[in-house]
C-alpha positions in Angstrom: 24.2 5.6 37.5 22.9 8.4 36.3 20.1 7.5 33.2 17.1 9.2 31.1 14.9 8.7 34.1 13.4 11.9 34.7 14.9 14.6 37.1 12.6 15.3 39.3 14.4 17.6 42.2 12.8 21.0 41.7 15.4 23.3 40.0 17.5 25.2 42.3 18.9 29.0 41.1 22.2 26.4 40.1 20.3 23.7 38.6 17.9 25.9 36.9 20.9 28.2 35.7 22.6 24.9 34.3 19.4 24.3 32.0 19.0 28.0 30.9 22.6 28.0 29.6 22.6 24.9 27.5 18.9 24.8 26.6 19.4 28.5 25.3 21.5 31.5 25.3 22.2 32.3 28.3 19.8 33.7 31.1 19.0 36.9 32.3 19.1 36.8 36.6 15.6 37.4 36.3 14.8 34.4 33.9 17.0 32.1 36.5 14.6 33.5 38.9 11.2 32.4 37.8 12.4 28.8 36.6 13.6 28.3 39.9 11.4 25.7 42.0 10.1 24.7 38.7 10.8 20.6 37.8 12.5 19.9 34.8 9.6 18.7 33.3 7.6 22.2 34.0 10.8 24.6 32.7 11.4 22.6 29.8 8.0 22.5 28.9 7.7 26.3 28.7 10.7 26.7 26.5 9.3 25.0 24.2 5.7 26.4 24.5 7.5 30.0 24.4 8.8 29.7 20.9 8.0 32.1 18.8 7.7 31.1 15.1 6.9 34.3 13.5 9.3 36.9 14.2 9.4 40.2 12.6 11.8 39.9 9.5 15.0 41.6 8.5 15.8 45.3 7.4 17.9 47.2 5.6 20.6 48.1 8.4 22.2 51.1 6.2 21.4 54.4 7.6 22.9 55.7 4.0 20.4 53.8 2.3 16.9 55.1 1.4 15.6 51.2 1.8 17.2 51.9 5.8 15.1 50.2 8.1 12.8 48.9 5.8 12.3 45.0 5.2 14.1 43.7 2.4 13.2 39.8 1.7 9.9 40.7 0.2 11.6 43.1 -2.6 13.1 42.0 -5.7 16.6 40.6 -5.3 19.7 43.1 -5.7 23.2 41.7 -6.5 24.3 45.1 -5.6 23.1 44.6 -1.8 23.5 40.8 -1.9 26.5 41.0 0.8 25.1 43.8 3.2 21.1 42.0 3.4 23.5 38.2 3.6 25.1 39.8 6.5 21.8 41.5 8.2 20.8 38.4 8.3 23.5 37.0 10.3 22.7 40.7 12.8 18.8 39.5 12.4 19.5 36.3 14.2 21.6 37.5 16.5 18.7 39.8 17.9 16.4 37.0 18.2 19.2 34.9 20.5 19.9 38.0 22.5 16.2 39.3 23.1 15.2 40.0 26.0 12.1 40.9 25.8 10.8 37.8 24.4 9.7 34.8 26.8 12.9 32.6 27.3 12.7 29.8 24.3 15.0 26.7 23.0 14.2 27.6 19.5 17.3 29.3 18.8 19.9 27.1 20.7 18.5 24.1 19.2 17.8 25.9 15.4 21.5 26.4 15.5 22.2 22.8 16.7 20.7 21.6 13.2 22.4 24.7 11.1 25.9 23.3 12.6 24.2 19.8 11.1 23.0 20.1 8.5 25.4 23.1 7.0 25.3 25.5 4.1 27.5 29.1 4.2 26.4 32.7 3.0 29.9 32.8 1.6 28.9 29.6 -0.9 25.3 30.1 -1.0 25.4 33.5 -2.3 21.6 34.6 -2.6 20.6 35.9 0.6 16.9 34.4 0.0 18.0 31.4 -0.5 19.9 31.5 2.6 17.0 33.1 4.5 14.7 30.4 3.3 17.2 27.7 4.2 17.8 29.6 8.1 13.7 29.4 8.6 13.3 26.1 7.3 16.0 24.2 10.2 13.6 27.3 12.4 10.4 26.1 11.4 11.0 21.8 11.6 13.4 22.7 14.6 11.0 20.5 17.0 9.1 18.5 14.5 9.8 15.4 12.3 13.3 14.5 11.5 12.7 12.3 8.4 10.5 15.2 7.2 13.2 17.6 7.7 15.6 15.6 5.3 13.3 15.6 2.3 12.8 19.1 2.7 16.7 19.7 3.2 17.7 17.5 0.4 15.8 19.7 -2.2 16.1 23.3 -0.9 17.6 25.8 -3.0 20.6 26.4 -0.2 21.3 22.7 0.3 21.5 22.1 -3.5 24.0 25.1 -4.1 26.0 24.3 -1.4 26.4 20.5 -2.3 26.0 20.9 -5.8 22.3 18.6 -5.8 22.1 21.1 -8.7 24.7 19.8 -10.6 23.9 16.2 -10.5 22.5 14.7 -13.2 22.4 11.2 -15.3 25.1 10.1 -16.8 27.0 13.1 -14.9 26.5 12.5 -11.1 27.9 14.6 -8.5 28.1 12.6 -5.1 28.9 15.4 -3.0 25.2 15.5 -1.4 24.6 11.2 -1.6 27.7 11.6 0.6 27.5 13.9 3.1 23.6 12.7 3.4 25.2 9.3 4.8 28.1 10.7 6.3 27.0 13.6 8.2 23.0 14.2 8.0 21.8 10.2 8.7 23.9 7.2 9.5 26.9 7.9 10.5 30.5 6.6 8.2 31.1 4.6 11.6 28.8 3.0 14.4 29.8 3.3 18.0 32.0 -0.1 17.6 33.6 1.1 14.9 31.8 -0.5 12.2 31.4 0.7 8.7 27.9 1.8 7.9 28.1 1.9 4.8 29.9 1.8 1.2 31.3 3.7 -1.6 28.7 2.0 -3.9 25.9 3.2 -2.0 27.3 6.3 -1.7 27.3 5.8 -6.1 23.6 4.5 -5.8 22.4 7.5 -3.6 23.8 9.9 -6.2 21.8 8.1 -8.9 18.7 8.9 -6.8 19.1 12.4 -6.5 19.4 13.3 -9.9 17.5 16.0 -11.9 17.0 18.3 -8.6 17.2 22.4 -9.4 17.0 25.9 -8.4 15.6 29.0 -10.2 16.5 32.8 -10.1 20.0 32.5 -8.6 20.9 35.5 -7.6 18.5 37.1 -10.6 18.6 40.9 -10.6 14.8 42.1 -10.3 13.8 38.5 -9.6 10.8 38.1 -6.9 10.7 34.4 -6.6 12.4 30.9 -6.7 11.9 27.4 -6.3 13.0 24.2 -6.5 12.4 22.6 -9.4 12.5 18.7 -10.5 14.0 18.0 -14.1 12.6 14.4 -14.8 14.9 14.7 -18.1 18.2 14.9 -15.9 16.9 12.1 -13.5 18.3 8.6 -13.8 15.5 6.6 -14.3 17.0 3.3 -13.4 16.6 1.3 -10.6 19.3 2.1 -7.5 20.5 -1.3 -5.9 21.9 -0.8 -2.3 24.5 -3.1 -0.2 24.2 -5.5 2.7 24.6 -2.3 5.1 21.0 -1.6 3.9 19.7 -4.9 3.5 20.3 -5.2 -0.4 17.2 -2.4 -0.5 16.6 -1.6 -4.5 14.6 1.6 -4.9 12.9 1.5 -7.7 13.7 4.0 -10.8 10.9 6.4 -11.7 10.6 7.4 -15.3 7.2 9.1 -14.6 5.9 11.2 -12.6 3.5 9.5 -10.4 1.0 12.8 -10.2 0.9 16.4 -10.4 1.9 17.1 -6.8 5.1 14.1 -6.5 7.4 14.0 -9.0 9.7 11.0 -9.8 12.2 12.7 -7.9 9.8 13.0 -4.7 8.7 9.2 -5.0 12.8 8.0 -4.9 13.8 10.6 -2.4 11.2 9.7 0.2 12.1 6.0 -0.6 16.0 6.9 0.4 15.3 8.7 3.5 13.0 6.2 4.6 15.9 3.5 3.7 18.8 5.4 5.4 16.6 5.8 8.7 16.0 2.4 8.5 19.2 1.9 9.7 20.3 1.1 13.3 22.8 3.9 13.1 20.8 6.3 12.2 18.9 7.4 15.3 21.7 6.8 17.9 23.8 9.1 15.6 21.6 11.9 15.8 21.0 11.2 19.7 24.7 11.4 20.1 25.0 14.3 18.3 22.1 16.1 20.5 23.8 14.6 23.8 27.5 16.0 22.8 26.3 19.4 22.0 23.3 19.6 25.1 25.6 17.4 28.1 28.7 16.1 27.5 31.6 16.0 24.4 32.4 12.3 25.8 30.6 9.5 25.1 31.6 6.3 27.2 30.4 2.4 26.7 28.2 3.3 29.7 26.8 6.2 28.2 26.2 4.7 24.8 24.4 1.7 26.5 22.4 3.9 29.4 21.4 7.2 27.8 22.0 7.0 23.7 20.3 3.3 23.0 17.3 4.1 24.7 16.9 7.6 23.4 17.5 6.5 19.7 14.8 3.9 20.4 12.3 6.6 21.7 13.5 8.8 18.9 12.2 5.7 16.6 9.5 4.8 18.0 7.8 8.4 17.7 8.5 7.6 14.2 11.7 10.3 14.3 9.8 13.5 16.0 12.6 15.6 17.5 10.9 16.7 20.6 9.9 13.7 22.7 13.8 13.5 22.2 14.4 17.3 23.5 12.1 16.4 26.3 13.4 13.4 27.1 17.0 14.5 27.1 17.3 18.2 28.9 14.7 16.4 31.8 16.7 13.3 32.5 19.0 12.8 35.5 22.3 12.3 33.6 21.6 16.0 32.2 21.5 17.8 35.6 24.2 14.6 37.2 27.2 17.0 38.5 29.5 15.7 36.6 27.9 16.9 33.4 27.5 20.8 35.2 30.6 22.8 33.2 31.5 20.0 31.2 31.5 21.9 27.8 33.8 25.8 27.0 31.5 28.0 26.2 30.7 28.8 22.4 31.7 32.4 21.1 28.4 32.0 20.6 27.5 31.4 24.0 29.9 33.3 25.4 28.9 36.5 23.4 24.7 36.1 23.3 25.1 34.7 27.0 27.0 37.7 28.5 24.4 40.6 26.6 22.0 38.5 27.9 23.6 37.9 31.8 24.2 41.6 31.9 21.0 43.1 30.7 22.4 44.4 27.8 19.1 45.2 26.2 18.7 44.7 21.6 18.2 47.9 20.5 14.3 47.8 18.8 13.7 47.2 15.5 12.6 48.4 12.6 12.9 52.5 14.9 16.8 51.1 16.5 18.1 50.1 13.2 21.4 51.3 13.9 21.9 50.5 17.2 20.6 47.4 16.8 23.5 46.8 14.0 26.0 48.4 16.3 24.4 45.9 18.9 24.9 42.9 16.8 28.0 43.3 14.9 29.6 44.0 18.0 28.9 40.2 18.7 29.1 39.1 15.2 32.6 40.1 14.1 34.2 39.2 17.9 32.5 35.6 17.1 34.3 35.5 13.9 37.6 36.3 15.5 36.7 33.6 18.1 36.9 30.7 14.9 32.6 30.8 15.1 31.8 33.4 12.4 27.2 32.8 11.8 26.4 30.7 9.2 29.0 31.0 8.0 30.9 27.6 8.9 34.6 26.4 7.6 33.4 23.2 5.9 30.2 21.2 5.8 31.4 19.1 8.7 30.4 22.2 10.6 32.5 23.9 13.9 35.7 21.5 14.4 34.8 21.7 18.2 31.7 20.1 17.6 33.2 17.1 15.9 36.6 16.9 16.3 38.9 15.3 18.9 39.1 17.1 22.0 35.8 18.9 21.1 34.2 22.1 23.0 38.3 22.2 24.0 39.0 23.1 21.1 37.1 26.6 21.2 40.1 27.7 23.5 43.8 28.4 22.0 46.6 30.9 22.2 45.2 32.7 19.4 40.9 32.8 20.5 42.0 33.2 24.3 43.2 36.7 23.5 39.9 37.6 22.0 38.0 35.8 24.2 40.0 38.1 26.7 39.3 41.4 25.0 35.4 40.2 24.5 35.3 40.1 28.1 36.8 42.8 29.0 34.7 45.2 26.5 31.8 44.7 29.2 34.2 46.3 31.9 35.9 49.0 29.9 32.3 49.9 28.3 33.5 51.9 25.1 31.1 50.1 22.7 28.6 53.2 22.2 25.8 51.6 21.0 23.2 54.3 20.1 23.5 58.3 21.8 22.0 57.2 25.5 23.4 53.8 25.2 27.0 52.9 26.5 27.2 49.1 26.4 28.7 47.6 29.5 28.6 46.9 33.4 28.6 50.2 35.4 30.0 48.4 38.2 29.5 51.4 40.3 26.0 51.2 40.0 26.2 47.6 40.4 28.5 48.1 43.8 25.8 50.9 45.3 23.0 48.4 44.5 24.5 45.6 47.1 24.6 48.3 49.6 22.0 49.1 52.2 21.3 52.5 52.5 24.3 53.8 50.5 24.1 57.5 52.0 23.9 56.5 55.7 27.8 56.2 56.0 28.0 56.3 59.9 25.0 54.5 60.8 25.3 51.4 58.4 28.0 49.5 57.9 30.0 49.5 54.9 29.6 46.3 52.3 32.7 44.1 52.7 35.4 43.0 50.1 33.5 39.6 49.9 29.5 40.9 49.6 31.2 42.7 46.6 32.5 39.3 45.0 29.6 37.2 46.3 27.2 40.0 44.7 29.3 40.4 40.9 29.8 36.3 40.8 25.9 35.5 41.4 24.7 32.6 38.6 28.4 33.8 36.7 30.1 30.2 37.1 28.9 26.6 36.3 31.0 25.5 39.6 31.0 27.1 42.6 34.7 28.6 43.6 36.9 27.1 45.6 37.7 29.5 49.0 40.8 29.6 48.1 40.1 31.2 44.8 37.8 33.5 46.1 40.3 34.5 48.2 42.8 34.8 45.5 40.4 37.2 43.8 40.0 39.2 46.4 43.0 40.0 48.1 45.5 39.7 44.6 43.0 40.7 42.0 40.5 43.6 44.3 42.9 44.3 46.8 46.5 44.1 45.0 47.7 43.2 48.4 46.3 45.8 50.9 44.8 44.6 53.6 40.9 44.1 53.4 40.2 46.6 55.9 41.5 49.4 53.9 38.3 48.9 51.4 36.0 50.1 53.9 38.2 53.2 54.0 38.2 53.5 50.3 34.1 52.5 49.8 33.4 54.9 52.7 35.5 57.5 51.5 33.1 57.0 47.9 30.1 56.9 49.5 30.9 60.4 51.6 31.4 61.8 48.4 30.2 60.0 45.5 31.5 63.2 43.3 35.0 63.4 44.6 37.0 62.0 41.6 39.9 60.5 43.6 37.6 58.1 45.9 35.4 57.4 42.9 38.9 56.0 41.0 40.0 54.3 43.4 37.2 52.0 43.7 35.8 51.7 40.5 39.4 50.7 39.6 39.6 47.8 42.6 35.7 46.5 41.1 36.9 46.7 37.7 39.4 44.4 38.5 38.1 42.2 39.9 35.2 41.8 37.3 37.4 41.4 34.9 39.5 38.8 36.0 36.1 36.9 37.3 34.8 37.3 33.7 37.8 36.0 32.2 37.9 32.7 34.7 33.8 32.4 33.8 35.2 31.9 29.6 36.2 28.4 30.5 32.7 26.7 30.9 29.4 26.5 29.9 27.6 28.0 33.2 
């Protein structure tokens, strides 16, 4: 039965392609490449080691501003721009997932795993510092300590606009944030049985805690800075008695501060977190959440007993550091078992990073490309939002419904996101996205076709590339599972061929290669490859490769 125990087969171009796409983006042929005949152990290493923690920040993306390509975080805030620099921050990220000239890095993949978990929106957040603050924060901790990363999420500007954190105080609570804390962030409503993990009073008691937590400078014309702030006045001072589900734990109220540097706030807030990861649930609900978005939507008995136990203990016992649990997870057997290879759809997001990415579609540079690179990125941006995945920009705090919701990753697919998924596709094949003057975004799949063939001008003394060397050649690393022969045949002789026989391409590819400038041989063919890569394209939408 396939377990944590470590995979130690080195990777194979399938096996390594099968990590690249769930551990990141997407890779580039040449990234599959050099992680083949790596182990697990070695690739996964240096995707973590590659991480790059100080990228160059946004700019300005308006060439009809005078601020155009300049930086714009580290100037006083301006309502007036408050949408465009909210949205450039959206494009900013984008170019990080899509780089390609950056080593390959999980950073990204698994930054986005904890934005989708622990969730604020630009449209409710507003102030594209906070936002930006909030982004590099879930960037920064991405790898590191868990409990850690819940203090700091609990009192971040973004976290308490979007919840309302602000808003509660004693005598008034709001429990929006005491909920969603227990509910989404730490333990869980229900264990793996079924069990309740908790109760409406502690939900009440948690709220009581958070009181007196604020923000400065929302969205402050002129502003430079903001903080949080901690108003001991608001805070409700009494102590907080929890229910069996926590052992009966009583934090005790603060009415002081206890020095400079903690506030009363602090001091009960570190005493919750500690409480709510105390609690069985808590680690095995994070591990199942890291399993379902990294292997597999479906988590059987077996699973839960085999894989998530063990990994919520190791997550534990390394006192809740996140990346003994990375390690542990994308090197183990059960994530390279077969089963588990094209087990998930493919994101919009993965679907639209992964094919820029597949098909050397290179990010225009910044702060010099500025509007390619926005031409570049809201190209992948707005066809995301049509696909029900618009950045940062999620439909409720429970995050993307296929990450949560019955049927899961399924879910990405329906009469409605097919069609664009469709015309996504397709874009790379029809190439009218003109990215900057000397850029045409795109597949030349002429170029490609000439590339498979040896010695291309030598028509009569080398033989002509063959209907399947064409398909063989445009489907390399493109599916999770390798086709069936019957479907490779049904690409070639329906979808290439239309029905002619497959001798008549050598006709038509020798006819192109005689005369690469004769515009009726070039139409033919180009047509019969665009085909084809279209329809391979669209069959590659339906799983993770």
């Amino acid at each position: 039965m396939p377990s944590l125990a470590t995979y130690t087969t080195p990777l194979t171009a399938k096996t390594a392609a099968h990590l690249l796409r769930r551990a990141t983006f997407g890779p580039t042929q040449t990234e599959i490449t050099s992680f083949t005949g790596l182990t697990a152990t070695q690739a996964v290493q240096l995707l973590i080691a590659n991480a790059n923690y100080s990228p160059a920040p946004p700019v300005d993306l308006d060439e009809n501003q005078p601020t155009a390509g300049q930086t714009y975080l580290d100037k006083p805030f301006n309502h007036n721009r408050n949408f465009d620099f909210g949205h450039y921050l959206s494009c900013w990220w984008l170019g990080l997932m899509a780089s390609q000239t950056a080593p390959l890095s999980l950073l990204d993949k698994l930054t986005l795993f904890w934005q989708n978990h622990f969730v604020t929106t630009r449209s409710t957040v507003g102030d594209y510092r906070f936002l930006n603050q909030y982004l590099l924060l879930l960037r920064n901790n991405a790898l590191g300590n868990f409990q850690n990363l819940v203090v700091q999420v609990t009192k971040d500007p973004a976290m308490l606009r979007y919840l309302n954190g602000n808003e509660n105080i004693v005598g008034h609570p709001n429990e929006n944030y005491a909920r969603e804390l227990q509910e989404l962030f730490t333990v869980g409503v229900f264990d793996f049985a079924g069990n309740k993990n908790y109760t409406e009073d502690d939900v009440k008691a948690a709220a009581k805690v958070l009181t007196g937590w604020e923000y400065t400078n929302y969205e402050v014309d002129n502003s430079t800075s903001f903080t949080t702030l901690f108003n001991l006045t608001n805070h409700d001072t009494t102590n907080k008695t929890f229910s069996a589900s926590y052992n009966n734990t009583v934090i005790v109220g603060r009415s002081t501060n206890p020095s400079p540097t903690v506030t009363a706030g602090d001091a009960e807030l570190s005493d919750l977190v500690t409480m709510l990861l105390s609690h069985p649930a808590s680690a095995r609900f994070i591990c199942r959440k890291l399993y379902r978005w990294y292997v597999n939507p479906n988590v059987t008995q077996t699973i839960e007993d085999d894989v998530i136990i063990p990994l919520a203990q190791l997550f534990v016992t390394n006192n809740f550091a996140i990346q003994p649990v990375i390690e542990k997870l994308l090197t183990s057997q059960v994530f390279f078992d077969t089963a588990n290879i094209g087990a998930l759809v493919k994101s919009p997001v993965d679907l639209a990073v992964g094919s820029m990415r597949l098909f050397n579609q290179p990010v225009p540079a910044l702060p010099t490309h500025y509007v390619g690179f926005r031409n570049y990125t809201d190209f992948m941006f707005y066809r995301m939002q049509d696909m029900l995945m618009p950045l940062l920009d999620q439909p409720s705090v429970f995050g993307y419904e296929p990450y949560y919701d019955t049927g899961y990753t399924r879910i990405w697919i329906n009469t409605t996101t097919i069609g664009y998924r469709y015309e996504y596709t397709d874009a790379y094949v029809l190439r009218y996205l003109q990215v900057e003057p000397t850029y045409l975004m795109g597949i030349d799949v002429l170029a490609w076709a000439t590339s498979l063939q040896p010695n291309f001008a030598d028509v009569a003394g080398t033989p002509a590339i063959s209907c399947a060397d064409v398909q063989a050649g445009f489907s390399k690393n493109l599916f999770a599972i390798d086709l069936l022969q019957t479907q490779i045949d049904f690409l070639i002789d329906t979808i290439m061929m239309q029905g002619l026989p497959r001798t008549s391409w050598t006709f038509q590819w020798n006819a192109y290669r005689t005369n690469p400038n004769d515009g009726g041989a070039r139409y033919e063919v180009r047509s019969r490859l665009e085909n084809l890569m279209k329809y391979m394209l669209r069959m590659a939408e339906y799983h993770i490769c």
